[in-house]
C-alpha positions in Angstrom: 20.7 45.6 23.9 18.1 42.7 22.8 15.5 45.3 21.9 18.3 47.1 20.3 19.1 43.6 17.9 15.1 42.6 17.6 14.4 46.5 16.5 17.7 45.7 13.8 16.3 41.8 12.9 12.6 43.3 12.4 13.4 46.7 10.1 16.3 43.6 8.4 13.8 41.4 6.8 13.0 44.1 4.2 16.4 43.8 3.3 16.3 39.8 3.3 13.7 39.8 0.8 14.9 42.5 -1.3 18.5 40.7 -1.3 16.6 37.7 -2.7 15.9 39.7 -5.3 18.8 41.0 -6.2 20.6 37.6 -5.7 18.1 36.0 -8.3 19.5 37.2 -11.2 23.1 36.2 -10.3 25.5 36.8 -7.7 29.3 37.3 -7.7 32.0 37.8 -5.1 32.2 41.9 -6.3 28.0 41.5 -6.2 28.5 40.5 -2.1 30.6 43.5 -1.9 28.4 45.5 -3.3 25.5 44.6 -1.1 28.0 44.1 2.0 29.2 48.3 1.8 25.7 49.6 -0.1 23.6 48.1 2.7 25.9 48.6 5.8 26.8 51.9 4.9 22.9 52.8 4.4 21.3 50.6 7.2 24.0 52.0 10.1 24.1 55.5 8.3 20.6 56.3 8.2 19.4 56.2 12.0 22.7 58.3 12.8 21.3 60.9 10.3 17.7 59.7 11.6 19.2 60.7 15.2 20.9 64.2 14.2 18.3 65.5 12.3 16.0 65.8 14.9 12.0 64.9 15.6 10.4 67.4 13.4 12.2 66.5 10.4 12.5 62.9 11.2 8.8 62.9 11.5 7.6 64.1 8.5 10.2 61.9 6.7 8.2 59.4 8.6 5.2 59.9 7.8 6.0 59.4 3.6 9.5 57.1 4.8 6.9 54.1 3.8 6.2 55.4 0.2 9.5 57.2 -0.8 11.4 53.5 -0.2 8.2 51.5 -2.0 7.9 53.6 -5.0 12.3 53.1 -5.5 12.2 49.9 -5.4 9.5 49.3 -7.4 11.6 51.2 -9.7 14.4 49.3 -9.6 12.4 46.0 -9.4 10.5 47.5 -13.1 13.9 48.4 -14.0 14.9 44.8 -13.9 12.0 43.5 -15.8 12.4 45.8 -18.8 16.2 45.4 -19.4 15.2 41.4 -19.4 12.4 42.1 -21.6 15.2 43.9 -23.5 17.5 41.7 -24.0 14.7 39.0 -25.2 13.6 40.9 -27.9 16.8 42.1 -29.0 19.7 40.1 -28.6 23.3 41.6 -27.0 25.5 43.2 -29.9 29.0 41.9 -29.7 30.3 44.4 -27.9 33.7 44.3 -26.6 33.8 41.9 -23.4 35.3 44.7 -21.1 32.7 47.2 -22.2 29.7 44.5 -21.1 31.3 43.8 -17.9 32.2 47.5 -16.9 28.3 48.6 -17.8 27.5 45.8 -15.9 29.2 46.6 -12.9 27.7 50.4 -13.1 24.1 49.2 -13.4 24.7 46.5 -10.5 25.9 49.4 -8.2 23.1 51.5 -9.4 20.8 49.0 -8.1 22.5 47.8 -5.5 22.7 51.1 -3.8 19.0 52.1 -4.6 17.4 49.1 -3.2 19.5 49.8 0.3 18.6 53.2 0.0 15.2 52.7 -0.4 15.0 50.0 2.3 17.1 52.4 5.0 14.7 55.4 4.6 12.4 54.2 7.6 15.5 54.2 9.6 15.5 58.1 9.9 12.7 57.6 12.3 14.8 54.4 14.0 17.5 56.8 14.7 15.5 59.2 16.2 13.4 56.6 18.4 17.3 55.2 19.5 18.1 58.9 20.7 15.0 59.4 22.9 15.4 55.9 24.4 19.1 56.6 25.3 20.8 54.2 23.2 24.2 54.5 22.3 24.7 55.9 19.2 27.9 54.1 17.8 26.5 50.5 19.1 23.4 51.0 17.8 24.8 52.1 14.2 26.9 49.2 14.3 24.2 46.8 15.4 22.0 47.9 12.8 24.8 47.9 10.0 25.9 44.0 11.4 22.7 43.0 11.5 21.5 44.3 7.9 24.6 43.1 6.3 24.1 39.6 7.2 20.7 39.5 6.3 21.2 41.0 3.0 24.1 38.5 2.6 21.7 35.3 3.4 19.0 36.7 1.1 21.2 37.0 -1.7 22.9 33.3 -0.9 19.4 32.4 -1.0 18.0 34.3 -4.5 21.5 33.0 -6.2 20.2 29.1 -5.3 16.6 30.0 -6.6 18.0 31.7 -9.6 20.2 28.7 -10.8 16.9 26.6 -10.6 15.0 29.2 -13.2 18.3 30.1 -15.5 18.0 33.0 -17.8 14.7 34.2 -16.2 16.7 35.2 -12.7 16.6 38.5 -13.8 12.8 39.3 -14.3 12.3 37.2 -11.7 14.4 39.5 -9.2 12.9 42.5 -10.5 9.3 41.4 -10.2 10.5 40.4 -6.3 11.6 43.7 -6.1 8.7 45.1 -6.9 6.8 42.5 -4.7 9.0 43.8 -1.8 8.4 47.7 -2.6 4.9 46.6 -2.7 4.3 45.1 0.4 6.4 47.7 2.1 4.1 50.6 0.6 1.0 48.4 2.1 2.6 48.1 5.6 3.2 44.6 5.4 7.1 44.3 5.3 9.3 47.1 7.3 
């Protein structure tokens, strides 16, 4: 069971750094939901598929796992950076207050559920290590899912206090993190 929750807390710091990110520009109670269900639902789904799919599949997921994660991120993360570029150069029209908040909430999800993708793609392989090494399958979903959850949550606590301290910039900011995080996943260096 400790390997189990130090396998979890190792493949969850990607998703503490990327929740930083995310929490940069902004973070409200529906943004913690958000990341609560997008990156539970990913981080304990994925080594159950991981663990169903089988070793030949699994593995050659694994072997481009690494670059398939990077590369969205850094799409989201560049994603992030040009709508704030955006928005600098041209400012908002007055659009209707609902209309703002509902394309807000669309593009938050979007990204929300990207970056968890992204970050839960290596856990194909996770699942499939979990099965050869007898591990339950239900306990280790939910370990993974707890685990990843909190993490996320923190990293998110954490980006919301650093984006107060830089204002408007929280959102370039967050998307150059993002790509920061995609980058030194590609690399090897997180994940």
């Amino acid at each position: 069971m400790l390997a189990l929750a130090l396998v979890a807390v190792s493949v969850g710091f990607s998703n503490l750094a990327a929740s930083i990110g995310l929490g940069v520009g902004g973070v409200t109670m529906a943004t913690r939901i958000r990341v609560l269900l997008a990156f539970g639902l990913f981080e304990a789904a994925m080594p159950i598929i991981g663990l169903l799919i089988g070793a030949n599949v699994a593995t050659s997921i694994g072997r481009q796992a690494k670059w398939i994660g990077a590369a969205l991120l850094i799409a989201v993360g560049c994603y992030g950076i040009v709508t704030f570029i955006r928005s600098v150069r041209a400012p908002r029209e007055q659009a209707p207050a609902a209309a703002r908040k509902s394309s807000g909430g669309r593009r938050e999800w979007l990204t929300v559920g990207l970056s968890a993708f992204a970050l839960s793609i290596d856990n194909l392989i996770v699942g499939f290590a979990l099965g050869s090494y007898q591990v339950n399958l239900l306990i280790g979903a939910l370990v993974f899912g707890f685990v990843s959850i909190a993490m996320s949550l923190l990293g998110l606590e954490f980006g919301a206090r650093l984006g107060g301290w830089v204002g408007d910039s929280g959102e370039m900011i967050g998307g150059i993190v993002l790509v920061g995080v995609g980058l030194a996943i590609g690399f090897g260096m997180l994940g």
